[in-house]
mmCIF file of the N, C-alpha and C atoms, coordinates in Angstrom:
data_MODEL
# 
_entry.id   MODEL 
# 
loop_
_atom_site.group_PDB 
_atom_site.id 
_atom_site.type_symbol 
_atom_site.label_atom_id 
_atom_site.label_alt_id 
_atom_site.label_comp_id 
_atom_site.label_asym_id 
_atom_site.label_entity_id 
_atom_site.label_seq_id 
_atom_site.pdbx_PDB_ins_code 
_atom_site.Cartn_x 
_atom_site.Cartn_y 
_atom_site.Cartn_z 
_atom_site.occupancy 
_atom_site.B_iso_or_equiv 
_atom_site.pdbx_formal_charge 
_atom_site.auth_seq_id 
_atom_site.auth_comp_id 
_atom_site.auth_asym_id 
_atom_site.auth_atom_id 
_atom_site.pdbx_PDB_model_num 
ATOM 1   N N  . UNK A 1 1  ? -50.664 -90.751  -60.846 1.00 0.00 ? 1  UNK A N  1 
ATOM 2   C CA . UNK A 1 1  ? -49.636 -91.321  -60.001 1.00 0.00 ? 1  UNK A CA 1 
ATOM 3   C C  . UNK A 1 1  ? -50.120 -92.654  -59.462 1.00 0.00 ? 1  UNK A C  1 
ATOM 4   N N  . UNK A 1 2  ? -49.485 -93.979  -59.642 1.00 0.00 ? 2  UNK A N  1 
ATOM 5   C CA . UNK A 1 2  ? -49.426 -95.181  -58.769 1.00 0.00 ? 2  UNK A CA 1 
ATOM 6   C C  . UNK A 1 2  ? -49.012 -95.061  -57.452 1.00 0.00 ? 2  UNK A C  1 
ATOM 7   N N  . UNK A 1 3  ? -47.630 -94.973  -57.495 1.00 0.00 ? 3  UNK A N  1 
ATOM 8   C CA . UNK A 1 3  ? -47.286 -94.660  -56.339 1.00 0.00 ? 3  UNK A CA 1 
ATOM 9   C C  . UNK A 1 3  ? -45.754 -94.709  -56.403 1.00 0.00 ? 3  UNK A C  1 
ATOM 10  N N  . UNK A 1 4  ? -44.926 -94.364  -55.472 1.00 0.00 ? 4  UNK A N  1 
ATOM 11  C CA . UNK A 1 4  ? -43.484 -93.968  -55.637 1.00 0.00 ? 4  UNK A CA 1 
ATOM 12  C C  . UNK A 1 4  ? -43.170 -95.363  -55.084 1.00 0.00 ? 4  UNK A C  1 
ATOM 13  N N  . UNK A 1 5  ? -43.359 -95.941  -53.702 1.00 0.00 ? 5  UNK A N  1 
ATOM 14  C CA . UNK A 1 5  ? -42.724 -97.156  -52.998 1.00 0.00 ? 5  UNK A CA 1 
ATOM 15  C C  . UNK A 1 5  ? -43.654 -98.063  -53.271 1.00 0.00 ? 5  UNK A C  1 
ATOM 16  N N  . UNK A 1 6  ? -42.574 -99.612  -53.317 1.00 0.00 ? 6  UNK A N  1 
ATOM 17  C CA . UNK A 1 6  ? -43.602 -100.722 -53.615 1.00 0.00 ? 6  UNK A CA 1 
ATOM 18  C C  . UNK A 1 6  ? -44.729 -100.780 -52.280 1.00 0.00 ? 6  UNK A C  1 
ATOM 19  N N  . UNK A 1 7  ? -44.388 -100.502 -50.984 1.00 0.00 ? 7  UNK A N  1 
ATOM 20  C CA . UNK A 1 7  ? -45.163 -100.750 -49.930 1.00 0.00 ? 7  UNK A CA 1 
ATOM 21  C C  . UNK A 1 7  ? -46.471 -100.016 -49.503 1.00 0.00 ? 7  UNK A C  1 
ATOM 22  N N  . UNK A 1 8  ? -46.414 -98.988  -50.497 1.00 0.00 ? 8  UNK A N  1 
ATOM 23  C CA . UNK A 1 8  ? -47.978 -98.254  -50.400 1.00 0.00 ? 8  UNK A CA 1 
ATOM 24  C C  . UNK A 1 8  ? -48.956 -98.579  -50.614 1.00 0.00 ? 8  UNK A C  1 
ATOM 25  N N  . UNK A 1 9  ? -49.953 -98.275  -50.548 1.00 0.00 ? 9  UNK A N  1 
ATOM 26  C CA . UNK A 1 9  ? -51.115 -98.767  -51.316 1.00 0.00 ? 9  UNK A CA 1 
ATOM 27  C C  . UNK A 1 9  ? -51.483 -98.380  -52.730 1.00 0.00 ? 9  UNK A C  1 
ATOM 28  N N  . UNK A 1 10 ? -52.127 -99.287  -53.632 1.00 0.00 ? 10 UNK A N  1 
ATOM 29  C CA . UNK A 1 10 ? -51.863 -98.467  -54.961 1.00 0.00 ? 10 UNK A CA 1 
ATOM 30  C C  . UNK A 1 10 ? -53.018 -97.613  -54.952 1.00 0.00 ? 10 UNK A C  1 
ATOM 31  N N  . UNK A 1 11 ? -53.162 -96.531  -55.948 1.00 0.00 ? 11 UNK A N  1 
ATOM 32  C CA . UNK A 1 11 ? -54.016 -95.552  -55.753 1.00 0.00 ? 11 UNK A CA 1 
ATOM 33  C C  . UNK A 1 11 ? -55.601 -95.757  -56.122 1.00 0.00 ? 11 UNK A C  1 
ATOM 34  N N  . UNK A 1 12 ? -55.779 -97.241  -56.737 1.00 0.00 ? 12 UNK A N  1 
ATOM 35  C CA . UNK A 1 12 ? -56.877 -97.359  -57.058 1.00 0.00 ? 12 UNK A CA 1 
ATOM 36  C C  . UNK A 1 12 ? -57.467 -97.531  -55.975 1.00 0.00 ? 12 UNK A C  1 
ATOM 37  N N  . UNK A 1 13 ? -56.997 -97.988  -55.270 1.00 0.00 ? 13 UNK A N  1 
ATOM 38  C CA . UNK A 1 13 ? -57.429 -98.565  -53.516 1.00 0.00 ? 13 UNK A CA 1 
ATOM 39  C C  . UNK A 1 13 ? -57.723 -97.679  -52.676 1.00 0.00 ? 13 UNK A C  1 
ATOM 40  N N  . UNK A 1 14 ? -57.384 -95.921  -52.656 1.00 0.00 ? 14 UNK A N  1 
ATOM 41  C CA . UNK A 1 14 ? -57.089 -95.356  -51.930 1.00 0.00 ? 14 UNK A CA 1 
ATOM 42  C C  . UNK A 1 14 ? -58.743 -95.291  -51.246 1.00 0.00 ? 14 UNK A C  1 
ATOM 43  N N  . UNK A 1 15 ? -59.475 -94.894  -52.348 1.00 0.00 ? 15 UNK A N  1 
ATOM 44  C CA . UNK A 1 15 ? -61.196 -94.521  -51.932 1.00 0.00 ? 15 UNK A CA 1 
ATOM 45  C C  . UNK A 1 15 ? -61.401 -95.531  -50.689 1.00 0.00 ? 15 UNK A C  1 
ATOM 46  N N  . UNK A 1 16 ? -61.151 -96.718  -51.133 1.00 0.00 ? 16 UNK A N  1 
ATOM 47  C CA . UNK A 1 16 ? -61.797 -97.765  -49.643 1.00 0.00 ? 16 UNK A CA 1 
ATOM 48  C C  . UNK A 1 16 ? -60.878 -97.639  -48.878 1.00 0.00 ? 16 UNK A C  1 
ATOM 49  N N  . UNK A 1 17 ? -59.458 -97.265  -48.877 1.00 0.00 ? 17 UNK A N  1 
ATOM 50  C CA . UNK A 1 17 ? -58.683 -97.007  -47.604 1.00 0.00 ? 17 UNK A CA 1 
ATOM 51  C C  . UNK A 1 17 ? -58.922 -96.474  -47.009 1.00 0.00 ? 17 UNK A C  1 
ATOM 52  N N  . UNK A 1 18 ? -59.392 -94.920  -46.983 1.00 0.00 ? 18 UNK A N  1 
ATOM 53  C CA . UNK A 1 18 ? -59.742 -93.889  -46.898 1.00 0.00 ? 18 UNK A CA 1 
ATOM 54  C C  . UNK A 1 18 ? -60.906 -94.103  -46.181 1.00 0.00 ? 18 UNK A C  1 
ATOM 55  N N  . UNK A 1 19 ? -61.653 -95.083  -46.745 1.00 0.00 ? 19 UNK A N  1 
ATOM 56  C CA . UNK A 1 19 ? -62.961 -95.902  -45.746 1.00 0.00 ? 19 UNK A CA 1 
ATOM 57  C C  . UNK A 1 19 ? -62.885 -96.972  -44.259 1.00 0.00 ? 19 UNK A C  1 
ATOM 58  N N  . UNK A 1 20 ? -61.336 -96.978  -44.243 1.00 0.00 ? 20 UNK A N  1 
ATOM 59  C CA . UNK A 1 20 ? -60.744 -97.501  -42.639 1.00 0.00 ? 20 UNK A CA 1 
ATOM 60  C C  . UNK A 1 20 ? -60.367 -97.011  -41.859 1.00 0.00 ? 20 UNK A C  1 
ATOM 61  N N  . UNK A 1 21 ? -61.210 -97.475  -40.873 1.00 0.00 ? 21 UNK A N  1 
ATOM 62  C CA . UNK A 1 21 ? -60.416 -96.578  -39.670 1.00 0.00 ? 21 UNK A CA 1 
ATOM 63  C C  . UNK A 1 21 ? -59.458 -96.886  -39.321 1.00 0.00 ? 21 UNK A C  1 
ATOM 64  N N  . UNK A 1 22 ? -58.917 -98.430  -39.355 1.00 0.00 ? 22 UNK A N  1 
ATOM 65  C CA . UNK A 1 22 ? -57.856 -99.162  -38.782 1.00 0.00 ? 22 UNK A CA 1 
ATOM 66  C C  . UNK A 1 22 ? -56.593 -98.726  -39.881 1.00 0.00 ? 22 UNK A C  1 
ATOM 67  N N  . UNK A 1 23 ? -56.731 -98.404  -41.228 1.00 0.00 ? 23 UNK A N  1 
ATOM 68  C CA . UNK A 1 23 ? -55.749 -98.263  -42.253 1.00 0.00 ? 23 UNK A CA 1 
ATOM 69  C C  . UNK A 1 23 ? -55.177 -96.847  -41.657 1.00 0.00 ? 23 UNK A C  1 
ATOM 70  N N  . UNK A 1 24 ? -56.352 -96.008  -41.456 1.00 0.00 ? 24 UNK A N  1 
ATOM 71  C CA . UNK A 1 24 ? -55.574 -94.599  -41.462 1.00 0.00 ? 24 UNK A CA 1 
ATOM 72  C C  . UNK A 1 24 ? -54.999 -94.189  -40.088 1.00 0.00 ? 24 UNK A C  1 
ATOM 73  N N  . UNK A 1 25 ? -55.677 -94.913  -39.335 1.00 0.00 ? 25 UNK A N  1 
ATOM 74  C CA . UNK A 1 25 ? -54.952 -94.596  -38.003 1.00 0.00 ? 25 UNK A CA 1 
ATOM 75  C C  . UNK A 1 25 ? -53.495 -95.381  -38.072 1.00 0.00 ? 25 UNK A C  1 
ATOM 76  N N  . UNK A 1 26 ? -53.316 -96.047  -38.289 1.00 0.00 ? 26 UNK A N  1 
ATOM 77  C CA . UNK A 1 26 ? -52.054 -97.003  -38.200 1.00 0.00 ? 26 UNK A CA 1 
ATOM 78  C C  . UNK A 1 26 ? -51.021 -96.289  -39.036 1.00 0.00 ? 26 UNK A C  1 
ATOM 79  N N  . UNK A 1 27 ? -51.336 -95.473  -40.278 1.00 0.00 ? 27 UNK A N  1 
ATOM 80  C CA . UNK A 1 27 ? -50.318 -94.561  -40.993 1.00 0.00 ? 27 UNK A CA 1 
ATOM 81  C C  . UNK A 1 27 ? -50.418 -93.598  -40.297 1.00 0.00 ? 27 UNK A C  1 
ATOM 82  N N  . UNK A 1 28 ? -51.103 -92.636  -39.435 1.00 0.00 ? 28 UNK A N  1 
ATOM 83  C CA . UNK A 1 28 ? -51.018 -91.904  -38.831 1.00 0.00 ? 28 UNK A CA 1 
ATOM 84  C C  . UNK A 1 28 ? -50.153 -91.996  -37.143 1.00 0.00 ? 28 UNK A C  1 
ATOM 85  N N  . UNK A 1 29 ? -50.262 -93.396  -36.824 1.00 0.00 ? 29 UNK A N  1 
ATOM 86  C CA . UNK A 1 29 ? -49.857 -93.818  -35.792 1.00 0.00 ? 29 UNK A CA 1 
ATOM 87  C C  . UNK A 1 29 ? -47.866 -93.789  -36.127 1.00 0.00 ? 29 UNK A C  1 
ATOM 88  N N  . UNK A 1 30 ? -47.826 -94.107  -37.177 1.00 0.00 ? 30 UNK A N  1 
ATOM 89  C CA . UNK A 1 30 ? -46.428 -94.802  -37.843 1.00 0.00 ? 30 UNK A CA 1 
ATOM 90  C C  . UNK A 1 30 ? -46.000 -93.817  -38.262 1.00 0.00 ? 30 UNK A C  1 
ATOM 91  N N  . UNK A 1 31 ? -46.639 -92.058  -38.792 1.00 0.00 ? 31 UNK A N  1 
ATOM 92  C CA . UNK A 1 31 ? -46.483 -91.427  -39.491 1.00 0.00 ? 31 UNK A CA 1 
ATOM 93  C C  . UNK A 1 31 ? -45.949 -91.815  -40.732 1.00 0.00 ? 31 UNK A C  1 
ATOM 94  N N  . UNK A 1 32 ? -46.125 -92.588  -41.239 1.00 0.00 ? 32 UNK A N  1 
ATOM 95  C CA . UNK A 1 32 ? -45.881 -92.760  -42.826 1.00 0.00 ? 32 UNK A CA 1 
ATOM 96  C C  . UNK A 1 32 ? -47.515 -93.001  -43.885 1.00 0.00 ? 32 UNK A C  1 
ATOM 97  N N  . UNK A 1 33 ? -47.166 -92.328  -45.129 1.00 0.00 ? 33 UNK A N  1 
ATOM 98  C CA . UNK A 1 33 ? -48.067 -91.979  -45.888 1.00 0.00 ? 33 UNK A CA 1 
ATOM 99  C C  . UNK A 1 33 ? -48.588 -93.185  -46.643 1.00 0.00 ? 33 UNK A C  1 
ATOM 100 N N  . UNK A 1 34 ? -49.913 -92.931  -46.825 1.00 0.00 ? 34 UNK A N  1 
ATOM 101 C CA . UNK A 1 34 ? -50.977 -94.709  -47.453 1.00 0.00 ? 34 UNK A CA 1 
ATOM 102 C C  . UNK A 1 34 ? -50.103 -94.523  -48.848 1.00 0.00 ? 34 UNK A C  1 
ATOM 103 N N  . UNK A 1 35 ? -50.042 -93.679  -49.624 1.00 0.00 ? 35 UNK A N  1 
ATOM 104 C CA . UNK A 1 35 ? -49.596 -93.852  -51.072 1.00 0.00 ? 35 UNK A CA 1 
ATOM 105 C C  . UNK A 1 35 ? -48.397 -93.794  -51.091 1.00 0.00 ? 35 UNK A C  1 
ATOM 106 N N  . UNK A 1 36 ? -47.134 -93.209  -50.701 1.00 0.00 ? 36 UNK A N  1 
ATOM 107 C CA . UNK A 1 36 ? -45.872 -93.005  -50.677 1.00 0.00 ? 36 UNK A CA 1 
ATOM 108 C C  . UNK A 1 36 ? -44.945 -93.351  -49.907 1.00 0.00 ? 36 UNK A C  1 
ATOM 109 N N  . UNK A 1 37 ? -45.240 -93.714  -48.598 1.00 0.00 ? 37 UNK A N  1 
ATOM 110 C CA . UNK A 1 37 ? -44.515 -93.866  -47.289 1.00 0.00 ? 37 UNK A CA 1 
ATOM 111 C C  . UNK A 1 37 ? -43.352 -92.780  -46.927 1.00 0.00 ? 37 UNK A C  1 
ATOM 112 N N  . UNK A 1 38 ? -43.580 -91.899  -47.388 1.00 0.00 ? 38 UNK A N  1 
ATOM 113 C CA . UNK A 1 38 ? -43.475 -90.551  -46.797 1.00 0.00 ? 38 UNK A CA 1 
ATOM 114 C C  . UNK A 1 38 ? -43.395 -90.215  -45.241 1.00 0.00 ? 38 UNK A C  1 
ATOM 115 N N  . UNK A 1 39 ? -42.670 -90.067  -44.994 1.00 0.00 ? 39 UNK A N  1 
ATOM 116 C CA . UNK A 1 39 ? -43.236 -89.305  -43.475 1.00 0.00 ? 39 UNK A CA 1 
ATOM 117 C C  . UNK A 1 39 ? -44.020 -87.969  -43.094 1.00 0.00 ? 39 UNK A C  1 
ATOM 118 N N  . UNK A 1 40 ? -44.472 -87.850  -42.024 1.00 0.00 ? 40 UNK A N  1 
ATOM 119 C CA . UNK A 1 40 ? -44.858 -86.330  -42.040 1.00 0.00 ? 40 UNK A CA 1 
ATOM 120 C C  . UNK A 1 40 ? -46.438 -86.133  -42.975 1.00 0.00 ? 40 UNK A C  1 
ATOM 121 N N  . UNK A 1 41 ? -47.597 -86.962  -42.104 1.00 0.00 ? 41 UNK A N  1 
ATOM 122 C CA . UNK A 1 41 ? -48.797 -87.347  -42.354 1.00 0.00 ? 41 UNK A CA 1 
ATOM 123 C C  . UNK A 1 41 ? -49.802 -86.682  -42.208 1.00 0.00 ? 41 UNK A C  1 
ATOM 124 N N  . UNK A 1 42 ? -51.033 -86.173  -42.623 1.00 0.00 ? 42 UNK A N  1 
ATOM 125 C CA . UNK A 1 42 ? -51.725 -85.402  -42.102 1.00 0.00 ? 42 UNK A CA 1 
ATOM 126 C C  . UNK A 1 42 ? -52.766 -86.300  -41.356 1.00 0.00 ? 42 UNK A C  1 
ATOM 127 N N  . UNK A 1 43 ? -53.995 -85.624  -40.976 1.00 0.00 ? 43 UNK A N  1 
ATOM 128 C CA . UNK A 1 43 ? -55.048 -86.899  -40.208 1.00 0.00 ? 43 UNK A CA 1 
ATOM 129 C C  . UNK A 1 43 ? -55.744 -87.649  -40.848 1.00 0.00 ? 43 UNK A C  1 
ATOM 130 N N  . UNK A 1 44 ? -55.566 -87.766  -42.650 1.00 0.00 ? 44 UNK A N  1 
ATOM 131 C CA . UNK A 1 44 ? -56.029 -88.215  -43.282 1.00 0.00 ? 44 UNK A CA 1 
ATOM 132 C C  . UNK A 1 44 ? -55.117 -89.446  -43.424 1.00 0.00 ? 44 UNK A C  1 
ATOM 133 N N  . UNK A 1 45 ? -53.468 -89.752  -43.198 1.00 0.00 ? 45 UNK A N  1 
ATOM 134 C CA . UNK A 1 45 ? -53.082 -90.457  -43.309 1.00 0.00 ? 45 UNK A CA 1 
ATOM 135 C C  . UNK A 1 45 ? -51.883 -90.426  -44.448 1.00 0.00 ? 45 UNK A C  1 
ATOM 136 N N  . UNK A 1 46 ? -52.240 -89.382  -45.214 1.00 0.00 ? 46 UNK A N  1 
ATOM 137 C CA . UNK A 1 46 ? -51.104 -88.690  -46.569 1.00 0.00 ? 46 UNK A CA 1 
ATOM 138 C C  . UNK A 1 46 ? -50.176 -87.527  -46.214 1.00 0.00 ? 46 UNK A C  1 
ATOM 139 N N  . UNK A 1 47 ? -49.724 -87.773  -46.881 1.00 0.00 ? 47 UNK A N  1 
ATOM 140 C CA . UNK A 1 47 ? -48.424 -86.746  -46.691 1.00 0.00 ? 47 UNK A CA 1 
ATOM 141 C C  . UNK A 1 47 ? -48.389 -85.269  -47.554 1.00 0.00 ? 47 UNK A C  1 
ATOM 142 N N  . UNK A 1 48 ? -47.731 -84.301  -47.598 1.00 0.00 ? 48 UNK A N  1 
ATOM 143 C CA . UNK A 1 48 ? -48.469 -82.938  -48.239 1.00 0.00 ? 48 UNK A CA 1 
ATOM 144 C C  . UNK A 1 48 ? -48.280 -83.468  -49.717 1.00 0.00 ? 48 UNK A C  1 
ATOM 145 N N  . UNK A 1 49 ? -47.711 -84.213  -50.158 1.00 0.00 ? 49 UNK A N  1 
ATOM 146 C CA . UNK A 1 49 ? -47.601 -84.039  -51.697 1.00 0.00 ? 49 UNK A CA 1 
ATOM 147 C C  . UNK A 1 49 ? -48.647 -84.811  -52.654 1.00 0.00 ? 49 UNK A C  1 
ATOM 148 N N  . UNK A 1 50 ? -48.683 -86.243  -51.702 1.00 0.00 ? 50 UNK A N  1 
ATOM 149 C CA . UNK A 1 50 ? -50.015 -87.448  -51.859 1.00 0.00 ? 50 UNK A CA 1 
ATOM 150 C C  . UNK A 1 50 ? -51.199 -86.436  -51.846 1.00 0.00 ? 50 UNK A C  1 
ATOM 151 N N  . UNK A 1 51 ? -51.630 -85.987  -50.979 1.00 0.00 ? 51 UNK A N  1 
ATOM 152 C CA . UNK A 1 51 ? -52.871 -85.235  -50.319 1.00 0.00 ? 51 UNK A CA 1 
ATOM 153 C C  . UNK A 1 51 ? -53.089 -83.710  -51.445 1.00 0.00 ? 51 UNK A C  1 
ATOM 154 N N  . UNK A 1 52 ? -51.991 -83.460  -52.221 1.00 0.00 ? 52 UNK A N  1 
ATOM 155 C CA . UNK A 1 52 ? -52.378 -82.125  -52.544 1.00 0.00 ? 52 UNK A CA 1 
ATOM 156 C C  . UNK A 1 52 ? -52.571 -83.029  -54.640 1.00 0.00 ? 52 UNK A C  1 
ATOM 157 N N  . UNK A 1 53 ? -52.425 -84.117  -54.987 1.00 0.00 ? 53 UNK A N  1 
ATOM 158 C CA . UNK A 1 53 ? -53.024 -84.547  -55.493 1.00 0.00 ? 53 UNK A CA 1 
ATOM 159 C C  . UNK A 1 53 ? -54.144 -85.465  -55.559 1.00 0.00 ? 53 UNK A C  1 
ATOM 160 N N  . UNK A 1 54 ? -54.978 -85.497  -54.989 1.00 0.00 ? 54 UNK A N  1 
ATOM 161 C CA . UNK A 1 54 ? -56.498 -86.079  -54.379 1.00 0.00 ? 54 UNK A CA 1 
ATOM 162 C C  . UNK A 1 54 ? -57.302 -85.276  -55.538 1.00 0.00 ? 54 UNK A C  1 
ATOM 163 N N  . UNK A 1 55 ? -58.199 -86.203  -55.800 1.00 0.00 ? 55 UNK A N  1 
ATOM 164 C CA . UNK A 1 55 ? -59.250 -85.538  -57.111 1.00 0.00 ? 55 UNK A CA 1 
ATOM 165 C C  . UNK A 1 55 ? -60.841 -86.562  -56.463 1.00 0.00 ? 55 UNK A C  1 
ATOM 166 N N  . UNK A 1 56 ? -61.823 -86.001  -56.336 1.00 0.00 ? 56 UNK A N  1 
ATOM 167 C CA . UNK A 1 56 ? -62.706 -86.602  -56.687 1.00 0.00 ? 56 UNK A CA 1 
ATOM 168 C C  . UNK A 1 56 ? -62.921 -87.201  -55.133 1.00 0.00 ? 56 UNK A C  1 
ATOM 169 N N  . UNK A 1 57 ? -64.112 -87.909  -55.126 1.00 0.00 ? 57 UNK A N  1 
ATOM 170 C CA . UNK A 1 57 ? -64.202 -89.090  -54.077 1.00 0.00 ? 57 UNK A CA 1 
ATOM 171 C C  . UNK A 1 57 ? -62.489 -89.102  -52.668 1.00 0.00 ? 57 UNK A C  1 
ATOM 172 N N  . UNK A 1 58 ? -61.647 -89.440  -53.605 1.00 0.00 ? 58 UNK A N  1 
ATOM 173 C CA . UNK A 1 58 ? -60.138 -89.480  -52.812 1.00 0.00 ? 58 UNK A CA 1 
ATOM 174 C C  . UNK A 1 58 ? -60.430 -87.823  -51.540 1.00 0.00 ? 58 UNK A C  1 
ATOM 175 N N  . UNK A 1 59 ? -60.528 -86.923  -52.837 1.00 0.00 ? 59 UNK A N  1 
ATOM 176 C CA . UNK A 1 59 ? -60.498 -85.526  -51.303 1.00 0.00 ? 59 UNK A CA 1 
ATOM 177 C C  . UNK A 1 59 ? -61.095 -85.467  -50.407 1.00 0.00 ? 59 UNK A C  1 
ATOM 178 N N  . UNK A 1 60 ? -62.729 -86.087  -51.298 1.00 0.00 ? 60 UNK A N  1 
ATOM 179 C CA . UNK A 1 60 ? -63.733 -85.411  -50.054 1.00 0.00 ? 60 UNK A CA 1 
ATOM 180 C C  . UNK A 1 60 ? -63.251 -86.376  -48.856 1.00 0.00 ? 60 UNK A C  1 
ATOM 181 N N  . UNK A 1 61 ? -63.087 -87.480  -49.481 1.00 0.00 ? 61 UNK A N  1 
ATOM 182 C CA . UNK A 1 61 ? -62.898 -88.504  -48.080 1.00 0.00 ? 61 UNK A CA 1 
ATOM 183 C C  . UNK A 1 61 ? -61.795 -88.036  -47.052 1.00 0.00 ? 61 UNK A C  1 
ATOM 184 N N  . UNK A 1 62 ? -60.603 -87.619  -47.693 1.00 0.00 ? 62 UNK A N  1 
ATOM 185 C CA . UNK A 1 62 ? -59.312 -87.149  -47.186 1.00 0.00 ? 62 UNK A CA 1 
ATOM 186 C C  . UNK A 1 62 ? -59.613 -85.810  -46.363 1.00 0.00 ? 62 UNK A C  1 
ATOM 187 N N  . UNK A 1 63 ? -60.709 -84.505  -46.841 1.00 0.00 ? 63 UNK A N  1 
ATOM 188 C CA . UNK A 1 63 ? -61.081 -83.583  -45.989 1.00 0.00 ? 63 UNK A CA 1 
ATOM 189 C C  . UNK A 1 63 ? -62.042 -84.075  -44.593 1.00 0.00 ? 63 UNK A C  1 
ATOM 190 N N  . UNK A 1 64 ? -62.811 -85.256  -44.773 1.00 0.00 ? 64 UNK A N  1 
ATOM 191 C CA . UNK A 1 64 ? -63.772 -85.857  -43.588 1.00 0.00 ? 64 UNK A CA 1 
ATOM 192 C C  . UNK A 1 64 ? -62.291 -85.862  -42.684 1.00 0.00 ? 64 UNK A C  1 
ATOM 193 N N  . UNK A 1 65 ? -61.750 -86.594  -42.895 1.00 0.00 ? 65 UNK A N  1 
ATOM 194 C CA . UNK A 1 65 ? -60.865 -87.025  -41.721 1.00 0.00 ? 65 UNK A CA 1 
ATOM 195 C C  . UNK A 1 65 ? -59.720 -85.471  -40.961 1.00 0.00 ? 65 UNK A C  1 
ATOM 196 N N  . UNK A 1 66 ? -59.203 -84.514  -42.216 1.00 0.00 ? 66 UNK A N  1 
ATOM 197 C CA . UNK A 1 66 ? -59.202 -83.441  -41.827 1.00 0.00 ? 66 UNK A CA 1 
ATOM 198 C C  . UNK A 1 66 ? -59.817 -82.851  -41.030 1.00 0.00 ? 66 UNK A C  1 
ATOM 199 N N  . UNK A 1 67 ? -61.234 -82.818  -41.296 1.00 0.00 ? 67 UNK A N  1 
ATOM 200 C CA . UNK A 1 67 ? -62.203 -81.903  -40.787 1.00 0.00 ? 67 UNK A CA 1 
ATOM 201 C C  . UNK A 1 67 ? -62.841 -82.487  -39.197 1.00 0.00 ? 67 UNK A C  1 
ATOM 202 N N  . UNK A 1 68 ? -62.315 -84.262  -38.969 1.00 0.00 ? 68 UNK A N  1 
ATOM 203 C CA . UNK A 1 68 ? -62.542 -84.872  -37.392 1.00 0.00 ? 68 UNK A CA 1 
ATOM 204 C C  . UNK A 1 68 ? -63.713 -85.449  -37.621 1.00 0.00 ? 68 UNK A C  1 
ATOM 205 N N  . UNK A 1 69 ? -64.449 -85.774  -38.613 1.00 0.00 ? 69 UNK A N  1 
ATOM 206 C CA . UNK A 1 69 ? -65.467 -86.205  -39.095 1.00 0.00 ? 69 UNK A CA 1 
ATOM 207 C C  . UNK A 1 69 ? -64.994 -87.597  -39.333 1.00 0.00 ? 69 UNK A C  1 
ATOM 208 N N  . UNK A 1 70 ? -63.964 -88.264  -39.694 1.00 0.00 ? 70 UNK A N  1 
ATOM 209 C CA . UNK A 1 70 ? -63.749 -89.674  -39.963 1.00 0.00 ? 70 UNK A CA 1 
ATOM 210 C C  . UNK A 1 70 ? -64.302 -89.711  -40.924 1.00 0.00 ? 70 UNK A C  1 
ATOM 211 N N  . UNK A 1 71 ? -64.006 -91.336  -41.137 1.00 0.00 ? 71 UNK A N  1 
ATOM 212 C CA . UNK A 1 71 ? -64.697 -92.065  -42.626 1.00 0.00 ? 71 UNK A CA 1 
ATOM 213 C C  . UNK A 1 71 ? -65.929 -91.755  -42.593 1.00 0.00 ? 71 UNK A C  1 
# 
């Protein structure tokens, strides 16, 4: 998946997004999703459908912020 809306981030990007604090708080702040603009965000910043395709590098980073651990 790239991504559904032009305004997301594309997915190659996600790993270093995922590495901001300022990126993910601000989708979390806005509730809209880094890859989709989705609403309805988790603390990672994705939304359930973005987040339940995460592979690799993308999850673990996406569970840190789950888990209150941050980037």
């Amino acid at each position: 998946m790239d991504r559904f809306n032009s305004e997301g981030i594309l997915r190659h990007n996600l790993v270093q997004t995922l590495k901001d604090r300022r990126a993910v708080g601000t989708a979390r702040r806005i509730d809209t999703c880094l890859l989709c603009r989705r609403s309805g965000v988790n603390e990672s910043g994705l939304c359930e459908m973005c987040y339940g395709m995460l592979d690799g590098e993308e999850f673990v980073l996406a569970e840190r912020w789950i888990s209150g651990k941050g980037p």
